[in-house]
C-alpha positions, 0 to 999 in steps of 0.5 A, a space after each residue: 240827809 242829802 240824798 243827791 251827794 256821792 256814795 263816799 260822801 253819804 257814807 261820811 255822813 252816816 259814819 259822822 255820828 256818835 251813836 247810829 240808829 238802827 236806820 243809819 247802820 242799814 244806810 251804811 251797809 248799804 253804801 259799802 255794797 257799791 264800789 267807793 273811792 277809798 283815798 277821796 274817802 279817807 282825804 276828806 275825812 281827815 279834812 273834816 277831823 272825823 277819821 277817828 269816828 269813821 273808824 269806830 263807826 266802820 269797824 260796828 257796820 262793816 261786818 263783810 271785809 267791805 273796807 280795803 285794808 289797808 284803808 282800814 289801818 290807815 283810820 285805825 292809826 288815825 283813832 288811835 293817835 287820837 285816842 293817846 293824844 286826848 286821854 294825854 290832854 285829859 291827864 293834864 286837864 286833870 292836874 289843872 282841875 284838881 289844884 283849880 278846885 284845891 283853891 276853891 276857883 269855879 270853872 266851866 270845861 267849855 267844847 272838846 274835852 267837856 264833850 268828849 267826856 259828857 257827850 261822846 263819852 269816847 276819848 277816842 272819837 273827837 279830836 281835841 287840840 286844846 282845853 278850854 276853860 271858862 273862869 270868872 275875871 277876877 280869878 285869872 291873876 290865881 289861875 295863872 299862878 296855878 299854871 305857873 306853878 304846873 310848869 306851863 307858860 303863858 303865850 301872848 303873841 309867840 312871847 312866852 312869859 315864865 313867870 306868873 302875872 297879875 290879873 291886871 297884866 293880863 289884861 292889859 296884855 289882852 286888851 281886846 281879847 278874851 282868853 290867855 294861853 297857857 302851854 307845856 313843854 309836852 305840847 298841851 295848850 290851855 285857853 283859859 276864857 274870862 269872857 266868850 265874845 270879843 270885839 271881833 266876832 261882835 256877838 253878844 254872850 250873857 256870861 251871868 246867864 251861863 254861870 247861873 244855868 250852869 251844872 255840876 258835872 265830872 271831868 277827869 273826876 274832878 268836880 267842875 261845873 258844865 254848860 246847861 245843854 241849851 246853852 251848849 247847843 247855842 254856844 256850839 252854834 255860835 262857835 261853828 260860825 266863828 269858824 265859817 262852819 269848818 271842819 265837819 266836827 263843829 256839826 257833828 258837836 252840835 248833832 251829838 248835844 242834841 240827841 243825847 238832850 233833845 228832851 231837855 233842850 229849850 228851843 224858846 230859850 234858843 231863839 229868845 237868845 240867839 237875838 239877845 246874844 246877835 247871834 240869829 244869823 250864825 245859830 240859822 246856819 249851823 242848824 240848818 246845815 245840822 239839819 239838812 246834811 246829818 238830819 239832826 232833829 230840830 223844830 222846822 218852827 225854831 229855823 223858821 223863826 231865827 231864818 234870816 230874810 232875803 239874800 242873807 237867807 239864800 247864802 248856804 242853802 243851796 251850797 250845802 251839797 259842797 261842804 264836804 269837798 271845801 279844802 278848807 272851809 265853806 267859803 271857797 265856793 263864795 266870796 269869803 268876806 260876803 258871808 262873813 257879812 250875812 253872819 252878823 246881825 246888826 247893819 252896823 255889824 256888818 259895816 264894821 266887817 266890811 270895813 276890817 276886810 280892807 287893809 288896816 291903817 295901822 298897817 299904812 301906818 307902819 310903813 315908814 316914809 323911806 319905805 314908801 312908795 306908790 306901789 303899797 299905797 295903791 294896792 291899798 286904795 284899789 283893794 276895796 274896788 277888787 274886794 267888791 268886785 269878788 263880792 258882786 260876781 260872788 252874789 251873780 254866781 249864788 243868785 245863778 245857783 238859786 235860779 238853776 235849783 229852783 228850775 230843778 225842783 220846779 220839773 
């Protein structure tokens, strides 16, 4: 772990663990001997989706009344809110399963709900806002009879559609996407997934490679099939970088999937296919950051291979003391579009990003002629010199940054 973050900070990061080593507990320990600042402590926390882990790791370590009460009962609201939410989702989860399974439809249980069941093995200590599913395309037109039939309706851009669709409907609602939406009137959401890229992201997924890794597991005791944990591993990463790394929890995932299978994890299969699935640049820097603030154990070797080159190579590492004090994600101390740039892998990826950055035609395209005027047009046609001008003073600042350290470590 970082060694040169504040108490409170290095106390988050202690507490960020599904399980804690005998070394991390004296860790813990000894941070709540030294005076904390409680409010910045639990803020941050529930920035970073880790509130109910804080509680559930503070309540094994602080065996001295060192957590102020009323702070105390504010985590344990935060863990039990958790707790009644998700075991609720899972309830749900079940039923869908049961009648997926009832009509012989294979799924996958994909991120919070397949990791709090298999992983954490805690309903409480990872929060979930939805469950996400993978299914094979041609069953999406009977999975969404089955959801229908539940009581749920589907969500295409705030339009709620009660009746049960085709999958060629569906489809053709989601031309460019990659899940449909399902919701109920208790408030649970389901991203049912026929495939894990889009057009957007410009990642590459072998879905044939994670059917036939997949396993059989149990969720809500119902039989489903599951990642294979490297592939899990390799999808986490790439999940956290479509993320910009943000909240804390998308690294706590990856932390927790690779203690509990770091003897079953192929670390040759995740380099091989970090570049098969144009995901090198995404899957360095979430275990970089994995590594570097929870002291995951990764191979130096596997970040040596996939590390990307030059500048690309530069963006997080010396901005990795900050992450816990983003509001938001990574990118406020950087040029958000400069790092959703060194995020792809192709030249040609990244020419596609830069161009998304701008205005979109279609929004020119909307502004009718009466509505025309010169202020919209120039906005738009000065918006790339003022995006690259925020770009430049970003690469000066970090290439300040790099210099500033470097002198450090050279004393």
């Amino acid at each position: 772990m970082l060694i040169n973050l504040p108490n409170e900070a290095q106390l988050l990061l202690c507490c960020a663990f599904s399980e804690m080593d005998e070394e991390t507990t004296r860790e813990a320990k000894s941070l709540l001997e030294n005076p904390l600042d409680w409010p910045m402590v639990l803020e941050v926390a529930r920035g970073q989706g880790i509130s109910a882990i804080l509680y559930r790791n503070l309540k094994r370590v602080d065996d001295g009344g060192k957590v102020p009460e009323v702070y105390f009962k504010d985590l344990q609201m935060s863990y039990f809110r958790t707790a009644i939410y998700n075991i609720q989702l899972r309830e749900a989860a079940g039923e869908v399963l049961k009648a997926l399974e009832s009509r012989g439809i294979k799924v996958i249980v994909l991120k919070g709900l397949a990791l709090s069941e298999t992983v954490y093995k805690n309903v409480a200590v990872r929060p979930m806002s939805d469950v996400d599913l993978l299914v094979h395309k041609q069953d999406i037109g009977a999975v969404s009879e089955i959801f229908f039939r539940s009581g749920y309706v589907y969500n295409f851009k705030d339009k709620l559609f009660g009746n049960a669709l085709s999958t060629e409907e569906i489809l053709s609602f989601t031309r460019s996407g990659n899940a449909i939406n399902f919701q109920s009137d208790k408030g649970h959401t389901f991203d049912v997934h026929w495939e894990l890229t889009s057009l957007q992201d410009r990642f590459k997924i072998d879905l044939e490679e994670i059917w036939a890794n997949s396993v059989p597991g149990k969720i809500a005791g119902i039989d489903v099939l599951l990642m294979s944990p490297t592939d899990q591993l390799l999808y986490l990463c790439i999940n956290a970088a479509r993320n910009l790394y943000f909240p804390l929890t998308c690294l706590c995932d990856i932390t927790a999937v690779i203690k509990l299978y770091e003897r079953q994890i192929n670390w040759d299969y995740i380099t091989k296919n970090a570049s098969k699935w144009l995901a090198k640049n995404a899957a360095y820097y979430a275990l970089f950051l994995t590594k570097h603030l929870l002291g995951a154990s990764i191979p130096e070797s596997v970040l040596d291979e996939i590390s990307p080159k030059g500048f690309t190579g530069l963006v997080f590492k010396f901005g990795k003391e900050d992450i816990l004090y983003r509001k938001n994600n990574l990118m406020e101390g950087t040029c958000l579009p400069l790092i959703r740039l060194v995020l792809r892998d192709r030249f040609r990826d990244r020419v596609t990003v830069f161009l998304s950055i701008f205005t979109s035609w279609s929004s020119l395209v909307k502004i009718s002629c009466s509505q025309m005027s010169k202020i919209p047009i120039i906005r738009w046609l000065i918006n790339p010199f003022r995006l690259l001008i925020k770009g430049i003073i970003a690469l000066l600042l970090l290439l300040w940054r790099v210099t500033v350290k470097q002198k450090e470590l050279a004393r």
